[in-house]
C-alpha positions in Angstrom: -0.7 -7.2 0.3 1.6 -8.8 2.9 -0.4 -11.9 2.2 -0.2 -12.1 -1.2 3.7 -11.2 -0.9 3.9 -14.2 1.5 2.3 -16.9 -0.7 4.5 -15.0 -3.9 7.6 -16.5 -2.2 5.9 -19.7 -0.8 6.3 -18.5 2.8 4.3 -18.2 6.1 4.0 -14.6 6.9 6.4 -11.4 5.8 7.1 -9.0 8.7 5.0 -6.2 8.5 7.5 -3.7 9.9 9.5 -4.3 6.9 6.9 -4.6 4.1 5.7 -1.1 5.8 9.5 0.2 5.1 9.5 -1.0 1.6 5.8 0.2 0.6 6.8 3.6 2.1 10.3 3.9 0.0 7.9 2.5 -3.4 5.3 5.4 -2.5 8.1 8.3 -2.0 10.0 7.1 -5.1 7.0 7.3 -7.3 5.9 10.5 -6.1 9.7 11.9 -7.5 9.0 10.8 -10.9 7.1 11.8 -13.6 6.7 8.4 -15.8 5.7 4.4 -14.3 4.1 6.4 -11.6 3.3 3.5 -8.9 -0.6 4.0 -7.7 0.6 4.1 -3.9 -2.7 6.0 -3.5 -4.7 2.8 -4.0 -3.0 1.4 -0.9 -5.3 1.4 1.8 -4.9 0.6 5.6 -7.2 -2.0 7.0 -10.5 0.2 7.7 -10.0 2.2 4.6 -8.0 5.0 5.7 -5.2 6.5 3.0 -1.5 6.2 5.0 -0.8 9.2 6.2 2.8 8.4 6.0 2.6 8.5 2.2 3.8 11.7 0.3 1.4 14.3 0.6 -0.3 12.0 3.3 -3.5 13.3 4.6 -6.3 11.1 7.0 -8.4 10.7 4.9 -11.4 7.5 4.6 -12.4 5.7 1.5 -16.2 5.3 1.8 -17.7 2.1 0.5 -14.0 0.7 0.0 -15.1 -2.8 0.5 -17.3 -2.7 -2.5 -13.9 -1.8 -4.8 -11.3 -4.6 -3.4 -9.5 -6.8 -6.0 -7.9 -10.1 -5.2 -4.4 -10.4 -5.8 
């Protein structure tokens, strides 16, 4: 995600302490709403594991993730 944000806004890198902030506050603000719900869910940390940091965050693993990654 921080890679695609990056080449979005034709530059190197984003910081991914701050792209960590701004995912969170997305996930929490969605979660408070009832319509254009954003799929935080779908987020997934490198090795497949759900953020635990998200609303109702629990550690959990996707298995098989790899075989459902899209492109941005």
């Amino acid at each position: 995600m921080r890679d695609y944000l990056a080449k979005e806004n034709n530059v190197d890198f984003t910081d991914p302490m701050t792209a960590g902030i701004f995912v969170n506050i997305v996930a929490w603000a969605s979660f408070q709403r009832n319509t254009d719900i954003t799929r935080y869910w779908r987020t997934l940390k490198f090795d497949g594991e759900l953020n635990a940091k998200y609303p109702e965050g629990v550690r959990y693993s996707v298995k098989d993730f790899e075989n459902s990654l899209i492109e941005l």
